[in-house]
C-alpha positions as CSV (number, residue, x, y, z in Angstrom):
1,X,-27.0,94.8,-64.9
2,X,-28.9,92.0,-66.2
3,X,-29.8,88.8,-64.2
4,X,-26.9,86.8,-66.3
5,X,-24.1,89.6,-65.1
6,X,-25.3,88.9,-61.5
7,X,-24.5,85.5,-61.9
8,X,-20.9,86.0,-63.0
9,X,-18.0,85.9,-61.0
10,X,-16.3,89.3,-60.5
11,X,-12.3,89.6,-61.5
12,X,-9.8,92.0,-60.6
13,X,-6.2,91.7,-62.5
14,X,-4.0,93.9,-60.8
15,X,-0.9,94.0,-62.7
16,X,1.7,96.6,-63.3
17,X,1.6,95.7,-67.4
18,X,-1.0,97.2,-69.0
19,X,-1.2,95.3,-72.1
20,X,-1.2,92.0,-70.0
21,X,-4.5,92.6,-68.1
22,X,-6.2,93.9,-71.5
23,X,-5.6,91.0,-72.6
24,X,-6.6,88.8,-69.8
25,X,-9.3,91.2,-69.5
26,X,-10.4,90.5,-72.8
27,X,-9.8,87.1,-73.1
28,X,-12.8,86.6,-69.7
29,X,-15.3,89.0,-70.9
30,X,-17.2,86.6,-72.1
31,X,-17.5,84.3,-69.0
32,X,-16.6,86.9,-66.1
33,X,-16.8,90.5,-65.3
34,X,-13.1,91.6,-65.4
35,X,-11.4,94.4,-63.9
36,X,-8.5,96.1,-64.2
37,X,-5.6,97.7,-62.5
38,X,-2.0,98.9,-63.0
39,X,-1.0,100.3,-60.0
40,X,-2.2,99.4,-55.9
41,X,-4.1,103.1,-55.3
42,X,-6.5,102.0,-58.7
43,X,-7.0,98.4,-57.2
44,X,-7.4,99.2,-54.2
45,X,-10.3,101.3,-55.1
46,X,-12.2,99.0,-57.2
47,X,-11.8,96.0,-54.5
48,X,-14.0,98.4,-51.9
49,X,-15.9,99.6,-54.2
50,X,-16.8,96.2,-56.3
51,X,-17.9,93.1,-54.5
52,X,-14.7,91.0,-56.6
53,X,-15.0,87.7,-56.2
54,X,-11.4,86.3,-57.5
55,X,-8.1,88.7,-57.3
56,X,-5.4,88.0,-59.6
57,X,-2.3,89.5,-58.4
58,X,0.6,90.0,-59.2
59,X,4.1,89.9,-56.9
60,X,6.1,92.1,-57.9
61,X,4.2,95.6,-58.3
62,X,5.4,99.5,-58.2
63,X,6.4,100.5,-54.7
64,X,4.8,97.5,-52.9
65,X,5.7,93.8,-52.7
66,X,2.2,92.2,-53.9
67,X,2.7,89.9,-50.6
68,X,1.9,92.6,-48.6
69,X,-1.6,92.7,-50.8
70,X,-2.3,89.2,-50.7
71,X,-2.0,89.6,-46.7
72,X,-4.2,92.8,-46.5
73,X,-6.7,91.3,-48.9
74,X,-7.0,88.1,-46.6
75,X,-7.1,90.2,-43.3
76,X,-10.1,92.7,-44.5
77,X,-11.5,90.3,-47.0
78,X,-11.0,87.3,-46.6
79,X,-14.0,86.2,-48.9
80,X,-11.9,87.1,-51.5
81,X,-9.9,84.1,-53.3
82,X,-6.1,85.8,-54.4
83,X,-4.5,83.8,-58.0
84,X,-0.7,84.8,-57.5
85,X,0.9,85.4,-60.5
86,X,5.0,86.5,-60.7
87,X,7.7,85.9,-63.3
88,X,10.2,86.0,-60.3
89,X,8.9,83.2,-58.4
90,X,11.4,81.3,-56.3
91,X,9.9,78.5,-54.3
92,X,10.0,80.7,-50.8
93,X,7.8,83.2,-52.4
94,X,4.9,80.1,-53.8
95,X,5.5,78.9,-49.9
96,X,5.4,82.4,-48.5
97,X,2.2,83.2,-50.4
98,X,0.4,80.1,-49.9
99,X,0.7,80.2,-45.9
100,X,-0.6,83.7,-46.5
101,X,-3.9,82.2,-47.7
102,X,-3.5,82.0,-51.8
103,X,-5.5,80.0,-53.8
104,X,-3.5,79.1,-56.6
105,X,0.6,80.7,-57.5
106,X,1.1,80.4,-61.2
107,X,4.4,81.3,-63.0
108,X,4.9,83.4,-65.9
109,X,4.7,83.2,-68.7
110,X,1.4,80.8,-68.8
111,X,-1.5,80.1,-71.3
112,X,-4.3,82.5,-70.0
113,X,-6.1,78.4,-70.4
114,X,-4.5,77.5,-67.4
115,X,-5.6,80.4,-65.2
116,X,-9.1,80.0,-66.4
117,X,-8.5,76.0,-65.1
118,X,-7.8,77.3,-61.5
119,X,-10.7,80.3,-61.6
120,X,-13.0,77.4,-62.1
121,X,-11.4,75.0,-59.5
122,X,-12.8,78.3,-57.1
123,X,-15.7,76.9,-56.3
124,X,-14.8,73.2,-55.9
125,X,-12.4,74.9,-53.1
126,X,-15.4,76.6,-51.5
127,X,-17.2,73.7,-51.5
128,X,-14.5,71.9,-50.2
129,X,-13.8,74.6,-47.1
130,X,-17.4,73.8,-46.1
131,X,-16.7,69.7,-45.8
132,X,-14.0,70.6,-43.9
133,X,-16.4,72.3,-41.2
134,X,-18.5,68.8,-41.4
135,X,-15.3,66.1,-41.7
136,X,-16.1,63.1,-39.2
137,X,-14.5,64.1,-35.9
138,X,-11.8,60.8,-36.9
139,X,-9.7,60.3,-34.5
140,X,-10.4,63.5,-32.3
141,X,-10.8,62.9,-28.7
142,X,-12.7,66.0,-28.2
143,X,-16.3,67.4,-29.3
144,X,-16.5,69.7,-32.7
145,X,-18.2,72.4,-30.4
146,X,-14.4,72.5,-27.9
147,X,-12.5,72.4,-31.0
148,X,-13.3,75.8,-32.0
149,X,-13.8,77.7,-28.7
150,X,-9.5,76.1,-28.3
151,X,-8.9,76.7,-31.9
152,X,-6.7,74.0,-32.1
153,X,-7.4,69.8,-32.4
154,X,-6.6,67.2,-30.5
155,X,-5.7,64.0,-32.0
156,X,-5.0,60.8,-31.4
157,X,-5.3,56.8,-30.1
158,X,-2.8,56.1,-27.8
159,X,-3.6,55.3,-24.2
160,X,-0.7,57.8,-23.3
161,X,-2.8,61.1,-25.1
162,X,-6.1,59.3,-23.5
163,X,-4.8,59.4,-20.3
164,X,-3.6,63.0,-20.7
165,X,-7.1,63.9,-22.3
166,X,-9.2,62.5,-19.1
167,X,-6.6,64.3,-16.6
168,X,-6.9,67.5,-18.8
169,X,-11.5,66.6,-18.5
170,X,-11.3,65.7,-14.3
171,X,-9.0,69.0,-14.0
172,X,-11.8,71.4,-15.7
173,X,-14.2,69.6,-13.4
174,X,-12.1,71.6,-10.4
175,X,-12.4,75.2,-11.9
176,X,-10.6,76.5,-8.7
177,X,-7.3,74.3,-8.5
178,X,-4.5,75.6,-10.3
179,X,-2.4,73.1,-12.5
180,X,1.2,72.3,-13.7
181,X,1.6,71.0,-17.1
182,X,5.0,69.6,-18.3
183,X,6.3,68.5,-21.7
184,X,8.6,68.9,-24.3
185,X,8.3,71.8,-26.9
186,X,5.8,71.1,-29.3
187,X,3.9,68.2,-27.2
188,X,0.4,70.6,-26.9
189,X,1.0,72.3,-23.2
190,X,-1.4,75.5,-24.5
191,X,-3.6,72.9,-25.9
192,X,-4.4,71.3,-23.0
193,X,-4.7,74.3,-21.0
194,X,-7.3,75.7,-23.6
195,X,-9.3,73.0,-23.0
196,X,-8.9,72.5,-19.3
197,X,-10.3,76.0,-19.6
198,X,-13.1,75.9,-22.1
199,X,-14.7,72.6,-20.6
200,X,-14.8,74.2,-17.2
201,X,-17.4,76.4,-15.7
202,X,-14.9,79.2,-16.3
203,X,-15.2,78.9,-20.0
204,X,-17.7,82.0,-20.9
205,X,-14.4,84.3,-19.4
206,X,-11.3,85.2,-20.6
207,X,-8.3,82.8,-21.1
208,X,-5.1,84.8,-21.3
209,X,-2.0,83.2,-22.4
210,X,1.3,85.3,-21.4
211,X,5.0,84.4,-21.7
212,X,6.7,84.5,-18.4
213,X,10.2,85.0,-20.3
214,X,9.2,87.6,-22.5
215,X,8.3,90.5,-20.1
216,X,10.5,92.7,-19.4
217,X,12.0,93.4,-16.0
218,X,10.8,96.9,-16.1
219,X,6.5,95.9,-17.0
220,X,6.6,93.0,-14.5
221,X,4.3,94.8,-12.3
222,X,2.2,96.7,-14.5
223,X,1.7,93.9,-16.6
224,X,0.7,91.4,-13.6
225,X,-1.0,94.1,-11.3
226,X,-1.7,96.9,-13.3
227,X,-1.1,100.8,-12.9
228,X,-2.6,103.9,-11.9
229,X,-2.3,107.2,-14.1
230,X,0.7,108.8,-13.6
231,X,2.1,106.1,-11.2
232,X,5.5,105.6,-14.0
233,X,6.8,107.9,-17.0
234,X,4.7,106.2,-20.0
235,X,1.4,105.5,-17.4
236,X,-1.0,107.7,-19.0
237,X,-4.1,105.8,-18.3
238,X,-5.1,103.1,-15.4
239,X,-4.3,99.9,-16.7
240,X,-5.9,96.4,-16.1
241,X,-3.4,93.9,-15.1
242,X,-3.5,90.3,-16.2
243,X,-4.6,89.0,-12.5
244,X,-7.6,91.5,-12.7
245,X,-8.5,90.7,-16.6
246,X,-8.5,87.4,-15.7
247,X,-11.8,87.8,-12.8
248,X,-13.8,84.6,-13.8
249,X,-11.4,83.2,-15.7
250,X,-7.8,81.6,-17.0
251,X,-4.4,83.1,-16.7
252,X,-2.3,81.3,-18.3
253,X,1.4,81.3,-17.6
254,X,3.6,79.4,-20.4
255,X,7.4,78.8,-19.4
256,X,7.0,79.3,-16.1
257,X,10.7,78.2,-15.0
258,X,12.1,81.2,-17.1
259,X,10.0,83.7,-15.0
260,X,12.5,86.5,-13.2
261,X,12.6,85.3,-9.7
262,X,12.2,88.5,-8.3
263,X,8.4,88.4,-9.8
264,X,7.8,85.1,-8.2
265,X,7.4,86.0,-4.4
266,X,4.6,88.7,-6.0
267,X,2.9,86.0,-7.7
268,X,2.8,83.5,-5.0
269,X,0.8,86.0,-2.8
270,X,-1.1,87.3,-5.3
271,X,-2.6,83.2,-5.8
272,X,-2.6,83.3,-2.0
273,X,-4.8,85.5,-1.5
274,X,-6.7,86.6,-4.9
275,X,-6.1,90.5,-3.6
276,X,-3.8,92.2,-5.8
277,X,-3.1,96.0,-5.8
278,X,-2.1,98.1,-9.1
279,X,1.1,100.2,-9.2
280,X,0.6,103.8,-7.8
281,X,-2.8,102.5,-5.7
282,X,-3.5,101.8,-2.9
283,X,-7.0,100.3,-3.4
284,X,-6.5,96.3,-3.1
285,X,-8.6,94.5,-6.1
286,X,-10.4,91.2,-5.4
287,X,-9.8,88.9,-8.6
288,X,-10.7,85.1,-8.6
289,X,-8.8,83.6,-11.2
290,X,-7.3,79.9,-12.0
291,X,-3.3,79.8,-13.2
292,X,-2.1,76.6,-15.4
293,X,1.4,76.7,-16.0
294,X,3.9,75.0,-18.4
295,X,7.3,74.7,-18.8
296,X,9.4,72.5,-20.6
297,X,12.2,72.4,-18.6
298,X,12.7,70.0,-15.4
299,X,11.2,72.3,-12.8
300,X,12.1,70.2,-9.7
301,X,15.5,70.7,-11.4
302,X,15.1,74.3,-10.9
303,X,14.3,74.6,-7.7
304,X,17.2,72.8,-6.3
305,X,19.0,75.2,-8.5
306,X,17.5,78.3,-6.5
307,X,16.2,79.6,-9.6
308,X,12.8,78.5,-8.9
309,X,10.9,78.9,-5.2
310,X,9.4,75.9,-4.4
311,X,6.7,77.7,-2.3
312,X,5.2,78.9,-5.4
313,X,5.5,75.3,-6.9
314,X,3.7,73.9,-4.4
315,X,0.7,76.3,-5.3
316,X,0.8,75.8,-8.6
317,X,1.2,72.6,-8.6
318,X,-2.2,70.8,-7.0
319,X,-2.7,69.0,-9.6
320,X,0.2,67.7,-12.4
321,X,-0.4,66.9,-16.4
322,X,2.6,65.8,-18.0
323,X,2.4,64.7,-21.7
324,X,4.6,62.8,-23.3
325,X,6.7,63.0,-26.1
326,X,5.5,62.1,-29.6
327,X,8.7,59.1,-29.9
328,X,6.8,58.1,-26.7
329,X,3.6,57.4,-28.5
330,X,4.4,57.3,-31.9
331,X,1.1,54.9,-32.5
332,X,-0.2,58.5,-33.1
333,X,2.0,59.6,-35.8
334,X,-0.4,58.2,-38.3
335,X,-4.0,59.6,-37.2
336,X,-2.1,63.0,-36.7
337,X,-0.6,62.9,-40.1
338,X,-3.9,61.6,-42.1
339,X,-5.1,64.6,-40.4
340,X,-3.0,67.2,-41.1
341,X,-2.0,66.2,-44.6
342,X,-6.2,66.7,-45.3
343,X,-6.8,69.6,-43.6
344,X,-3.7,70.8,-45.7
345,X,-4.6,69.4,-49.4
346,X,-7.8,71.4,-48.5
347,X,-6.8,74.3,-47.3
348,X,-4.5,74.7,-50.4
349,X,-6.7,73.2,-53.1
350,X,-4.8,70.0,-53.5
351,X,-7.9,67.8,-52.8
352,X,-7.3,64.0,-53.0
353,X,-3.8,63.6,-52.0
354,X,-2.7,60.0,-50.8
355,X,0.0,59.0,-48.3
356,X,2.3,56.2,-49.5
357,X,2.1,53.1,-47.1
358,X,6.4,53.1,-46.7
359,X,5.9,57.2,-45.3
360,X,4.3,55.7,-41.9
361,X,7.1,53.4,-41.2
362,X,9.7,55.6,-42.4
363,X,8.3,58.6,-40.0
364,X,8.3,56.1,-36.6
365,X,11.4,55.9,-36.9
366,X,12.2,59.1,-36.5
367,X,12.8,61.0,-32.9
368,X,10.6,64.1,-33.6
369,X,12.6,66.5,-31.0
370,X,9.9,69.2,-32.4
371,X,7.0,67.1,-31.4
372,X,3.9,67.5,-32.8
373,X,4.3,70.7,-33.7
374,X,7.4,69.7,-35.8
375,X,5.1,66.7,-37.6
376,X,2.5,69.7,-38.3
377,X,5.1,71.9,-39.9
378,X,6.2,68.4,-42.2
379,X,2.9,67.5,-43.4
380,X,2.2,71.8,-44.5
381,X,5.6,71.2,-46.4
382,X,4.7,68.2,-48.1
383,X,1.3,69.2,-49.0
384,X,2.7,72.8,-50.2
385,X,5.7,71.1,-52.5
386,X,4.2,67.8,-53.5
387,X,4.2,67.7,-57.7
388,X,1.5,64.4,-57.3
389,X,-1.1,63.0,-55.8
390,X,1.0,60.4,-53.3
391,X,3.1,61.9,-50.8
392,X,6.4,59.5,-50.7
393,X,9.7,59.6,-48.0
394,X,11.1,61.9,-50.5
395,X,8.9,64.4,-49.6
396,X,10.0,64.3,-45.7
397,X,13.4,64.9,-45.3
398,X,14.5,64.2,-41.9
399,X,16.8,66.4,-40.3
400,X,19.8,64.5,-39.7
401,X,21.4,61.1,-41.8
402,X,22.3,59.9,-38.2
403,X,20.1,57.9,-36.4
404,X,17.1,59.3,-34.3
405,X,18.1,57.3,-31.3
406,X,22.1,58.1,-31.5
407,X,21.5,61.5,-31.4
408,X,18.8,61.5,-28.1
409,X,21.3,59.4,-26.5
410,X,24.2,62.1,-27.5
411,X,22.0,65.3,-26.8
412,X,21.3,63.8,-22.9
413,X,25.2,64.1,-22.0
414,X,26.4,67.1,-20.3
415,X,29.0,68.5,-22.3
416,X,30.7,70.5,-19.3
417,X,30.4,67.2,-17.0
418,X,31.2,64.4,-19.1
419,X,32.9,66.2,-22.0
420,X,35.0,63.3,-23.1
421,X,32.2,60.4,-23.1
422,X,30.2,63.5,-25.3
423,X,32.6,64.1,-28.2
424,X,33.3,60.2,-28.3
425,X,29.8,59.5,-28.4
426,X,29.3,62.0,-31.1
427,X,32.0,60.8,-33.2
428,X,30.8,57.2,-33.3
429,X,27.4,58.4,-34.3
430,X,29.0,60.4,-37.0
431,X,31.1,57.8,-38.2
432,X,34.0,59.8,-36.8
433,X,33.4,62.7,-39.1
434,X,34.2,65.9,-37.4
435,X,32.1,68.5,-39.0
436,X,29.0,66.5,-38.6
437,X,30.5,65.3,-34.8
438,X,30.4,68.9,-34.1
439,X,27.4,70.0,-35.6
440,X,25.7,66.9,-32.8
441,X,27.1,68.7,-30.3
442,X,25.9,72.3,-31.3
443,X,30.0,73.5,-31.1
444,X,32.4,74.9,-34.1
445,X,34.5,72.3,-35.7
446,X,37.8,74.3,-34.0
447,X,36.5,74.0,-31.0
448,X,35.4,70.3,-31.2
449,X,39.5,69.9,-32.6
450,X,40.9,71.7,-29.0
451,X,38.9,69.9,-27.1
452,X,40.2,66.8,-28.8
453,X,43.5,67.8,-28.2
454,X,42.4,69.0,-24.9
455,X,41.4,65.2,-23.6
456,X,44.1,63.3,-25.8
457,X,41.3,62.0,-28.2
458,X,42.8,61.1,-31.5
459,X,41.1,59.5,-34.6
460,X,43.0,57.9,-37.7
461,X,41.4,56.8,-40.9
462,X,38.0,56.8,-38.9
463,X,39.6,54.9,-35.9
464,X,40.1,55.9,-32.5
465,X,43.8,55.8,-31.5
């Protein structure tokens, strides 16, 4: 191959239509080296036995869903830059496919012009991937280098996430002194453990993040303390435990009010006294690792409920972070959405993409019961579906039509308490619309009727009578 033919980027069109990638291969030969394939077995082949460069693929291919290509692709080579092409597309599929790590989704039928348009705009997007590893640390609160060992960013300018931040930096200065940290879903509890953790001198070990609510009763103690061979049916090698894995380092324990309460008397001795001893053994194990906890439920709360011991709170809980909700510090709404809706536009080669001025105002005013993560998940949408280059309100939709603060002030009443002050309070925010009034209240609109009936509530031409 001559020096020019080096120089060319490498195409594979895998497409179940014959005729179609002739053509497209034809139409490139001039500019690219084109391959191509009919069937998954053929382009399989060629993609680990050429080095392809660009991958145009289609969705809908014989015996396989051309998602499940796209994924494979990105997981074993994730060099390679995937085109999806479909004459089926339906907007969950360009979403779908996109999250999945596609460059470009173009609909059939198209000029073979307006592929060539987004192979060229390949490079531009590599390019643009490596700015995004030197983007100005704007508005981060923490170092480039802890951003990647947590994976994750940390953003924003309030003095509320400041405050968290320097608790979150004196905590990792105290490797050995376990710590509690509370917050709505979606506020950033893993976040600040992984960098409690990664700016501590525990760091260089392992930080294990386990789900107290999703172990099953049966694994509790194999999971936590480890097995011997043939201590259980299924134990067909020793097993490490989490407490042992985690010598050195982090164990992290998210939702800590949901775990079984008949594992918490094991863990509170196993903190105690950093011993544990697998299931089957009798050999006890030394293990000096740190816990952080989180939970986004009121723990205190718990415990007078008897469904949490407050022995083991008081040893996990020597030192408390509690971050606050994102309504609570909404001044960070805009640095986190600048951020997200550019990290975004590149990530999906729609470089240059502006935020209208009103979209600021328009999202404070919103409750965000998702948090961060629920702003995150907004600005992906709007980045995936925009059709311009300024993102407008139009491209947020909100939840709910009622008001952000009507329905926090609803969702706070106990239903089974204060059932009558609920349904009234839903109604008024609903303009005494019963589906919606229901819907508030997370009930059927039959049983929202009964309990009406129930307490005597009537309503007449929107009126209460």
């Amino acid at each position: 191959m001559d020096s020019n033919n080096q120089d060319k980027i490498k195409i594979l069109i895998l497409d179940d239509e014959k005729q179609f990638t002739e053509e497209l291969s034809s139409f490139f030969e001039n500019e690219y080296i084109a391959y191509e394939a009919n069937n998954v077995g053929d382009g399989r082949r060629i993609l680990n036995n050429q080095d392809i460069d660009i991958l145009v693929l289609d969705v809908r291919l014989p015996g396989i869903n051309g998602l499940e290509i796209l994924q494979e692709v990105k997981e074993n080579k994730p060099h390679i830059e995937v085109i999806v092409i479909s004459a089926h597309g339906d907007m969950e599929t360009v979403i779908k496919a996109m999250r999945l790590g596609a460059f470009d989704y173009l609909r059939k039928p198209f000029r073979f012009l307006e592929l060539q348009i987004s192979i060229e705009r390949t490079q531009r997007f590599l390019k643009l991937q490596r700015q995004l590893r030197q983007i100005e640390e704007k508005n981060s609160l923490i170092s480039k280098t802890l951003e990647d060992k947590i994976e994750r960013q940390f953003i924003g300018v309030s003095p509320q996430i400041k405050l968290v931040l320097d608790q979150a930096k004196k905590a990792a200065a105290y490797p050995d002194a376990n710590v509690l940290i509370t917050g709505e879903s979606g506020t950033g509890k893993e976040n600040i453990a992984r960098i409690i953790h990664y700016a501590s001198q525990r760091k260089d070990n392992l930080f294990c993040g386990v789900n107290s609510s999703a172990i099953t009763e049966s694994l509790l103690e194999s999971e936590f303390f480890g097995h011997k061979k043939g201590s259980f049916t299924g134990a067909i090698n020793d097993k490490m435990g989490y407490f042992e894995a985690c010598n050195n380092g982090t164990l992290f324990l998210d939702e800590i009010a949901d775990m079984p309460f008949n594992l918490q008397a094991k863990i509170l001795r196993a903190t105690e006294e950093k011993v544990v001893t697998r299931v089957g053994d009798t050999i006890p194990i030394k293990t000096n690792f740190r816990i952080i906890s989180a939970t986004n439920h009121d723990i205190d709360k718990q415990v007078e409920e008897k469904k949490f011991r407050l022995d083991l709170l008081h040893r996990l809980n020597t030192l408390h972070i509690h971050i606050p909700p994102l309504r609570e510090h909404k001044e960070d709404i805009k640095p986190l959405l600048d951020y997200y809706v550019n990290h975004f536009s590149i990530q999906f080669n729609k470089p240059n993409i502006k935020i209208s001025e009103d979209v600021y105002e328009y999202l404070s005013n919103y409750d965000f019961p998702g948090n961060v993560r629920e702003l995150k998940n907004m600005a992906e949408r709007a980045v995936i579906l925009c059709s311009n280059d300024v993102l407008t309100t139009n491209d947020f939709p909100l939840k709910s039509t009622a008001k952000p603060e009507q329905i926090h002030i609803v969702s706070k009443v106990e239903l089974k308490t204060n059932e009558i002050k609920s349904i009234l309070e839903a109604l008024r925010a609903c303009n005494y619309n019963q589906t919606a009034a229901a819907g508030l209240l997370g009930i059927s609109r039959d049983s929202l009727i009964r309990k009406m009936r129930k307490h005597n509530i009537s309503v007449y031409k929107g009126k209460e009578v």
